[in-house]
TORKOL-4160 file (C-alpha; in steps of 0.2 Angstrom, whole numbers, padded with zeros to 4 digits, m for minus):
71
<pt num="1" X="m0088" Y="m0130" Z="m0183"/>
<pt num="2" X="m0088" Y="m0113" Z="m0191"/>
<pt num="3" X="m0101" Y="m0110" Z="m0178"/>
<pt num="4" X="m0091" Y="m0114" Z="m0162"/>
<pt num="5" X="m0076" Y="m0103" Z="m0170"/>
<pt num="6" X="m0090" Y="m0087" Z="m0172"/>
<pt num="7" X="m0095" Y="m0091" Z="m0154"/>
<pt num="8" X="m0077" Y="m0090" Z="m0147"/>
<pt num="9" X="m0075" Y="m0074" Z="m0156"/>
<pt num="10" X="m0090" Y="m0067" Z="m0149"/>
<pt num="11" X="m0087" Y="m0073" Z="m0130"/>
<pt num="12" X="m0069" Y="m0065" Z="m0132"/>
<pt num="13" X="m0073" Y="m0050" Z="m0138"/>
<pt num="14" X="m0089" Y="m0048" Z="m0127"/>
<pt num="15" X="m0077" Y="m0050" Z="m0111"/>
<pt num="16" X="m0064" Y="m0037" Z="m0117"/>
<pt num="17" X="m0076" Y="m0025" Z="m0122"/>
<pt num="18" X="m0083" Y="m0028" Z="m0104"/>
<pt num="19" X="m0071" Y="m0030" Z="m0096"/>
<pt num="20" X="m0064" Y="m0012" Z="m0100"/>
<pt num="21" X="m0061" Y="0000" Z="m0087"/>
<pt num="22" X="m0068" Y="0016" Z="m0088"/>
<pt num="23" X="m0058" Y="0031" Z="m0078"/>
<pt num="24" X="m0068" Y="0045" Z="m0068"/>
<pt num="25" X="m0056" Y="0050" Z="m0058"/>
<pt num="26" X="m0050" Y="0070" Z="m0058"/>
<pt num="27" X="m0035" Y="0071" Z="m0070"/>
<pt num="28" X="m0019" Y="0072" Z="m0061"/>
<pt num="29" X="m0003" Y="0077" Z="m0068"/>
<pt num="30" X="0009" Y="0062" Z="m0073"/>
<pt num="31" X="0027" Y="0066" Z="m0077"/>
<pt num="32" X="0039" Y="0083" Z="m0078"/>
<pt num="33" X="0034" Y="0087" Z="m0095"/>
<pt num="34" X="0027" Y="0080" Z="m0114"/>
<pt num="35" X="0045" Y="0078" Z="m0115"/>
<pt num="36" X="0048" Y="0065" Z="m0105"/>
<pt num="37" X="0031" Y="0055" Z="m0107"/>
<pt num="38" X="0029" Y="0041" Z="m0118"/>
<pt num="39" X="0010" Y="0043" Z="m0124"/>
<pt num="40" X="0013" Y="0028" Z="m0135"/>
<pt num="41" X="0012" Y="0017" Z="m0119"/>
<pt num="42" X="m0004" Y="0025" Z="m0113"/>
<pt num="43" X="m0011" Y="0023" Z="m0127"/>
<pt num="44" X="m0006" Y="0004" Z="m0127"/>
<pt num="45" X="m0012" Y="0002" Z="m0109"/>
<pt num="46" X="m0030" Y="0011" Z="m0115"/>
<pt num="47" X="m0025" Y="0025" Z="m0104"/>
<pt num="48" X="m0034" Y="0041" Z="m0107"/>
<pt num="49" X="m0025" Y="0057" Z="m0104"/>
<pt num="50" X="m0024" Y="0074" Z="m0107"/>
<pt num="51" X="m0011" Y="0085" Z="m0113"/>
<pt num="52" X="m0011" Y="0106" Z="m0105"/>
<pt num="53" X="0002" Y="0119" Z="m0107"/>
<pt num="54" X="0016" Y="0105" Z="m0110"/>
<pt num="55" X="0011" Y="0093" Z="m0097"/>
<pt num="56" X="0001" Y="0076" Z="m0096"/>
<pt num="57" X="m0012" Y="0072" Z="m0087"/>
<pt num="58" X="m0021" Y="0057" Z="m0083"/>
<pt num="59" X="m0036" Y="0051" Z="m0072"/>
<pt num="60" X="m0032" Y="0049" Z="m0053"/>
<pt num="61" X="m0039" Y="0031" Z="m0055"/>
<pt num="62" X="m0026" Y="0027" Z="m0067"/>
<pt num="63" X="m0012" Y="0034" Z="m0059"/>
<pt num="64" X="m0005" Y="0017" Z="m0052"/>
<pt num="65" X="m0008" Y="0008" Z="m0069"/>
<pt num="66" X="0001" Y="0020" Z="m0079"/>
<pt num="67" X="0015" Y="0018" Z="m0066"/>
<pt num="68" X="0016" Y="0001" Z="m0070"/>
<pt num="69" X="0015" Y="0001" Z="m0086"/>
<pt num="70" X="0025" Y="0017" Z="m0093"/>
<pt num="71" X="0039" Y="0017" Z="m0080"/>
């Protein structure tokens, strides 16, 4: 039994960790300002991002999921 519970655990972590996407798209800014960017929800969302001079940047490739999951 502890077997099928250890496979399980396996097969869901093997398909998140494949299944996770990686972003090499050029970074684009998103938002006005650090302000008025919640990085907590990139973070969430496994969104990478960058922060320059005050502003926040992420990957052009992530640009649509970061709208729909931080606005």
């Amino acid at each position: 039994m502890k077997q099928i519970y250890f496979m399980m655990l396996f097969l869901a972590l093997f398909i998140t960790i494949g299944c996770k996407k990686e972003y090499t798209g050029e970074y684009i800014q998103w938002g006005d300002s650090l302000e008025t960017v919640d990085t907590d929800k990139l973070d969430s969302s496994d969104i990478p991002y960058k922060i320059e001079n005050g502003k926040v940047y992420v990957p052009e490739d992530a640009f649509d999921k970061a709208i729909l999951c931080c606005s």
